[in-house]
KOLBAPA-66274 format. One record per residue (C-alpha): residue in one letter; x, y, z. Coordinates in Angstrom, 1 decimal. Each point is the difference from the previous one (the first is absolute). Layout:
<sites>
- A,X,Y,Z
...
</sites>
This chain:
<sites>
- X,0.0,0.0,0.0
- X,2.8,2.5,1.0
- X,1.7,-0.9,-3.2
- X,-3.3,0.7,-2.3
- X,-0.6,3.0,1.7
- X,3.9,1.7,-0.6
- X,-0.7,-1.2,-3.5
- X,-3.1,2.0,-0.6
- X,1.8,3.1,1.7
- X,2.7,0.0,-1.9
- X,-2.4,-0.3,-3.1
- X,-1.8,2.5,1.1
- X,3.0,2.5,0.5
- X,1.1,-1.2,-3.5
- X,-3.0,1.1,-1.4
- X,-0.2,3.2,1.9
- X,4.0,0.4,-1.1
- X,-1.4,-0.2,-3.4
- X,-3.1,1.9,-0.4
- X,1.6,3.0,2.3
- X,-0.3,3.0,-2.4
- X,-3.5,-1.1,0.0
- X,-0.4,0.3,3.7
- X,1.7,3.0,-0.1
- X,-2.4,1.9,-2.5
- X,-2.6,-1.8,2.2
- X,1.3,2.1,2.8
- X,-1.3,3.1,-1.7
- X,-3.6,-0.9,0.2
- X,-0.1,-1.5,3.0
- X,1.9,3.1,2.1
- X,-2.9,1.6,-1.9
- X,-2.9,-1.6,1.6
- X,1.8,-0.3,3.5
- X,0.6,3.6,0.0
- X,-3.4,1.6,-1.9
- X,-2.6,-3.3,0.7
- X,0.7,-1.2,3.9
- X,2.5,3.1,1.3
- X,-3.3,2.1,0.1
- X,-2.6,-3.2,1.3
- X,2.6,-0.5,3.1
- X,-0.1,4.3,0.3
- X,-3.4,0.0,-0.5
- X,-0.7,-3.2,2.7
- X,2.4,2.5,2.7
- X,-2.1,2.5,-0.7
- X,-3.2,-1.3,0.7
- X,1.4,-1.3,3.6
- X,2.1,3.7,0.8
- X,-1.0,3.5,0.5
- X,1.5,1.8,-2.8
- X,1.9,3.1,0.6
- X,2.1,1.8,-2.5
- X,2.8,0.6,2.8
- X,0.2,-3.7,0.9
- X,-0.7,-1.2,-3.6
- X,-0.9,-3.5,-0.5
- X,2.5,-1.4,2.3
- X,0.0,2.1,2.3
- X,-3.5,0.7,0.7
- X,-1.8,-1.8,3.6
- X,-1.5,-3.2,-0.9
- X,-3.8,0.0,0.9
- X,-1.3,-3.8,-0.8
- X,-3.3,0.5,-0.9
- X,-1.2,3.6,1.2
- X,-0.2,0.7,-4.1
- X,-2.5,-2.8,-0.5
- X,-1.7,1.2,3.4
- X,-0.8,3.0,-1.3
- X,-1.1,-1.3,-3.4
- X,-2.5,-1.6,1.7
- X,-0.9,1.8,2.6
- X,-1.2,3.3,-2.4
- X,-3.3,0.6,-0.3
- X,-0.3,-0.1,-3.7
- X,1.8,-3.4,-0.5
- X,-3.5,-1.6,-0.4
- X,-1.0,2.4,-2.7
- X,3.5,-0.1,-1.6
- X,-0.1,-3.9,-0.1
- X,-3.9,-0.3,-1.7
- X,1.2,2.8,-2.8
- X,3.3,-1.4,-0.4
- X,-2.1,-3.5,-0.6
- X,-2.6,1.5,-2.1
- X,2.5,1.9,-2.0
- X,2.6,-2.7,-1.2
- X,-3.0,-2.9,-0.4
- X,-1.7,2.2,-2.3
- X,3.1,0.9,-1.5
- X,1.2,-3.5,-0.7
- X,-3.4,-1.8,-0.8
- X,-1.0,2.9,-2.5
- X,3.3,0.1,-1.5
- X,0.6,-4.1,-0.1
- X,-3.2,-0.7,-2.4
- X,0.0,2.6,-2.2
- X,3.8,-1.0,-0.8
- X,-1.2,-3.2,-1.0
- X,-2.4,0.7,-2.1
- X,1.9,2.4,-2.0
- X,2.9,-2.1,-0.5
- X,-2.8,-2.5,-1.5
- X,-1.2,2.7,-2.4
- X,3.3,1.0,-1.2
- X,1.2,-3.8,-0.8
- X,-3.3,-0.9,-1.6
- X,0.5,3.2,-2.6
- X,0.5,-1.0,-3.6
- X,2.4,2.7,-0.9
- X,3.0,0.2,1.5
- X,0.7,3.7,-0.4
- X,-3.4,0.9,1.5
- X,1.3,-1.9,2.3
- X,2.7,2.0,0.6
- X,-1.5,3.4,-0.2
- X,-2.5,-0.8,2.6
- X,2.8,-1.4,2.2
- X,1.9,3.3,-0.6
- X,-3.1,2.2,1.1
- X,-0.6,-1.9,2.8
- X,3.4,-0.5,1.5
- X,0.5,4.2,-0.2
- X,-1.9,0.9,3.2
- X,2.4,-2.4,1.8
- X,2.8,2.8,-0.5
- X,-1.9,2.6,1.1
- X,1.0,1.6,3.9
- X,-3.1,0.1,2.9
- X,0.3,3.3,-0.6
- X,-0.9,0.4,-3.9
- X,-2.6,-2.8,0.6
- X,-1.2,2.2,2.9
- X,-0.5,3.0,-2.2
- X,-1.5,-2.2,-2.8
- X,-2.7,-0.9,2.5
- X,-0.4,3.5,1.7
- X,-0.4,1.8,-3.4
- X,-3.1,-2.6,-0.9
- X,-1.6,-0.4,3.6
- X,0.9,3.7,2.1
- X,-2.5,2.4,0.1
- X,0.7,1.2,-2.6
- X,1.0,-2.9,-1.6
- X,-1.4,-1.3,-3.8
- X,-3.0,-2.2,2.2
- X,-1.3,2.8,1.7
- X,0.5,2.6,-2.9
- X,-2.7,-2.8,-1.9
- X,-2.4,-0.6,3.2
- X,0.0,4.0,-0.2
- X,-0.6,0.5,-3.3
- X,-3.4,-2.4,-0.1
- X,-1.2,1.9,3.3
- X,1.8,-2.3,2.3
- X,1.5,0.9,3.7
- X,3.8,-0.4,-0.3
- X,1.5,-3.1,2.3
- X,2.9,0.5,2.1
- X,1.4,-3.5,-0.9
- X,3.8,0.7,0.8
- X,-0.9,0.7,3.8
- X,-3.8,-1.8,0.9
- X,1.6,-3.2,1.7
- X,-2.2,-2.0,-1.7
- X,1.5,0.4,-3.4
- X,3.5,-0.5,1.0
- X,0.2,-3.7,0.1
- X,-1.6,0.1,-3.7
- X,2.8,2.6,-0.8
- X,2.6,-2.0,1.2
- X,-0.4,-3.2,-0.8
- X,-1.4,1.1,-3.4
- X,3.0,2.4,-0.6
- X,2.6,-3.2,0.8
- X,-1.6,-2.5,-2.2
- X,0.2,2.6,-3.1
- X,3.6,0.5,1.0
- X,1.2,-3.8,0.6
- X,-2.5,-2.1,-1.9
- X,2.4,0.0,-3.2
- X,2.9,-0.7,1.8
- X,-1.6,-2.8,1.7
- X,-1.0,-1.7,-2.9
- X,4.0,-0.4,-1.2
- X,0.5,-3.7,2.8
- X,-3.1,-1.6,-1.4
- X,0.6,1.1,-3.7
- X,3.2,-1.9,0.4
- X,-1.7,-3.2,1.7
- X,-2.4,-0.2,-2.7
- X,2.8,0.3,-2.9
- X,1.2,-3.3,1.5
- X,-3.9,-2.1,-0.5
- X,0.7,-1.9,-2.7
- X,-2.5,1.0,-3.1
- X,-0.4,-3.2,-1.6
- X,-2.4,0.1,3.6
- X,-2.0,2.3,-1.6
- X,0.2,-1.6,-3.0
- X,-1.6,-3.2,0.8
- X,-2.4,1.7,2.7
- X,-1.5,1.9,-3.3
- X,-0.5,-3.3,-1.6
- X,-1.9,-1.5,2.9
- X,-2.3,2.8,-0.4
- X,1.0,1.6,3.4
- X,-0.5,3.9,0.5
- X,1.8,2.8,0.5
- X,-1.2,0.0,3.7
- X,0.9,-3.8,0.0
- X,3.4,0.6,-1.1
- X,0.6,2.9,2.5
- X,-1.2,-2.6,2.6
- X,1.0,-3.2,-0.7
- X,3.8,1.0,-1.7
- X,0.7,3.9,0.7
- X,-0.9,0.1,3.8
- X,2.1,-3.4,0.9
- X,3.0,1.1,-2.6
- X,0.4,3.1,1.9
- X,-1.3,-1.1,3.6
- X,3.4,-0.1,1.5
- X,0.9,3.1,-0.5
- X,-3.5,1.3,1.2
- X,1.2,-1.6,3.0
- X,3.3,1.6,0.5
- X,-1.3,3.7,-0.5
- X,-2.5,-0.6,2.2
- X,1.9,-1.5,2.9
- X,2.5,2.6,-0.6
- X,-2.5,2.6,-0.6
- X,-1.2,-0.9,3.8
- X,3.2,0.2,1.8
- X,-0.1,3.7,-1.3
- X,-3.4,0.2,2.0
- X,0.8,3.2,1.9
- X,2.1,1.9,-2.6
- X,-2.6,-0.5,-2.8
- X,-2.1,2.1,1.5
- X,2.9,2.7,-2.1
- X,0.7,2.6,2.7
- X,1.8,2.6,-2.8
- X,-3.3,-0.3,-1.4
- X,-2.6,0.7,2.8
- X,2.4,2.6,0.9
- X,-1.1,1.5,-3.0
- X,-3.8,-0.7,0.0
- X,-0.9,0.9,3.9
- X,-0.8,2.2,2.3
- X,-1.7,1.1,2.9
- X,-3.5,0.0,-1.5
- X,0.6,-4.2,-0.7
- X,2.1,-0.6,2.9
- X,-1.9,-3.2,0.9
- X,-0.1,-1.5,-2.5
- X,3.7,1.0,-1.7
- X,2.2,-0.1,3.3
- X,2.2,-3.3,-0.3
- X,3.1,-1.3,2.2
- X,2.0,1.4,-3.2
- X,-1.2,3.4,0.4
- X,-0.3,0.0,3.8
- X,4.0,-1.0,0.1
- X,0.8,3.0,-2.6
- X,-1.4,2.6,2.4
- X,1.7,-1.9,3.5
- X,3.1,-1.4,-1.9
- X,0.8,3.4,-2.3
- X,-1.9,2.3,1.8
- X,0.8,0.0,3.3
- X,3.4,-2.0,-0.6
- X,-1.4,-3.4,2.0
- X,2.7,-2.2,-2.1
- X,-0.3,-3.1,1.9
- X,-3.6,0.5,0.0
- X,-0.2,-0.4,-3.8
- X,2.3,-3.1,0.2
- X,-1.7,-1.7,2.3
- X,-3.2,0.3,-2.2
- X,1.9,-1.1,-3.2
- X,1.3,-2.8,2.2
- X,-3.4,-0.7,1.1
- X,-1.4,0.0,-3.8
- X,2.9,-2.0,-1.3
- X,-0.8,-3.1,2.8
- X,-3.5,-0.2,-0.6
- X,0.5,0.3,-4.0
- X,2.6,-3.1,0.6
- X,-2.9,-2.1,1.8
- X,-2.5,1.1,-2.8
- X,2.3,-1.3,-2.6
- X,0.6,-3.3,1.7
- X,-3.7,-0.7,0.7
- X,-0.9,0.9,-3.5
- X,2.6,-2.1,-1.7
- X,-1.5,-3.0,2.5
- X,-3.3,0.8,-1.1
- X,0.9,-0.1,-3.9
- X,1.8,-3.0,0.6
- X,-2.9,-1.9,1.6
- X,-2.6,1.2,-2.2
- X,1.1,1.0,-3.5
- X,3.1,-2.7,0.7
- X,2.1,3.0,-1.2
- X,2.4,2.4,1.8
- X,3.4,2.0,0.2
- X,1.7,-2.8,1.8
</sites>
């Protein structure tokens, strides 16, 4: 046993002695991710546990176990922070996930490839565009003066204030992020499909099945996997869907209620009054339960579609 095992070292080290420049370039990469991937998680876990000052720094400031968290907890708006937060990214994810689909259907089925392309081209556009110019796209057709209310007034209608009555502002949002994201969403399950083979099709047509037949019975299954990974991925990002940069954009006091998530509520403690740790022990606190999210999900596809990340 001794002897196999020198034998296998001193393979191994021959190997190593062989392939070296390519460990070395490896090197390169891997500093990378050490130093820009888990430098910041291991700051960011400190953090969460320490009282941040700027004359202690991260090292030096008094460590505070779980006073951060405490506090977190303990605020009077964490109930209303944690329904919207909810509301916010579920409606985000369901609303975005389907629509996705069914576009990437639409634009594989198409006949001609360069209408294929031009309607792939107008629809990935908005992706590009900042919250802020998707902001103004939306206050310029529903302000108060906004190309809705100009019509409503013009056929003897009162004018809406839809940009601050709370009750439009989930519409606005979600609404606003599907136009923005829905072409770029379609790009994963374009790519799944290209991989169905056609002669599928093919014979399905000869059988006399459908277009909804084939969508069912070849499409859905072809591409079901990776339904399955953007989904469970799409669920570990549970708390930061809900796309602070743009609420911060679309609320204010008027829709408070409704528009206040642990995203916002961290930018006023963490940025506005300097609360550091504050704001990573609630990125610490999102990032744990998107890890059990994840987890359960992938069991879940696993034991029910029989499909999953791992």
């Amino acid at each position: 046993m001794i002897c196999q095992s020198t034998v296998k070292r001193n393979r191994t080290l021959c190997r190593m002695k062989d392939y070296r420049w390519i460990y070395l370039i490896l090197m390169v990469p891997i500093a990378n991710m050490l130093l820009f991937r888990y430098y910041p998680m291991l700051v960011q876990l400190l953090l969460s546990f320490k009282n941040y000052t700027i004359k202690g720094g991260i090292w030096g400031s008094v460590w505070v176990g779980l006073e951060n968290f405490q506090k977190l907890f303990a605020s009077g708006q964490f109930g209303t922070l944690l329904v919207n937060t909810l509301r916010i990214s579920l409606l985000q994810i369901v609303i975005n996930f389907v629509p996705s689909v069914l576009l990437a259907i639409f634009l594989f089925d198409l006949a001609y490839s360069k209408m294929r392309s031009i309607a792939q081209s107008i629809l990935y556009i908005p992706h590009f565009f900042s919250w802020v110019v998707v902001y103004n796209i939306v206050s310029v057709i529903f302000s108060n003066t906004g190309y809705i209310n100009l019509i409503r007034e013009s056929v003897g209608l009162p004018s809406v204030s839809y940009m601050m009555d709370s009750s439009f502002f989930l519409p606005l949002l979600v609404g606003s992020n599907l136009w923005k994201s829905i072409g770029w969403g379609t790009i994963l399950y374009l790519a799944a499909l290209t991989s169905i083979d056609t002669e599928l099709f093919d014979v399905a047509k000869i059988d006399g099945a459908g277009p909804l037949q084939r969508i069912r019975y070849i499409t859905l299954p072809g591409i079901l996997p990776v339904m399955v990974f953007t989904m469970t991925m799409s669920l570990g990002r549970v708390f930061s869907a809900a796309n602070t940069e743009q609420i911060l954009l679309f609320y204010g006091p008027a829709n408070y209620s409704v528009s206040d998530v642990i995203g916002t509520w961290v930018y006023r403690q963490g940025l506005g009054q300097l609360q550091y740790s504050l704001g990573a022990a609630v990125s610490l606190f999102e990032s744990a339960i998107g890890l059990c999210l994840v987890v359960l999900s992938n069991k879940a596809a696993n034991k029910f579609a029989h499909v999953g990340i791992w």
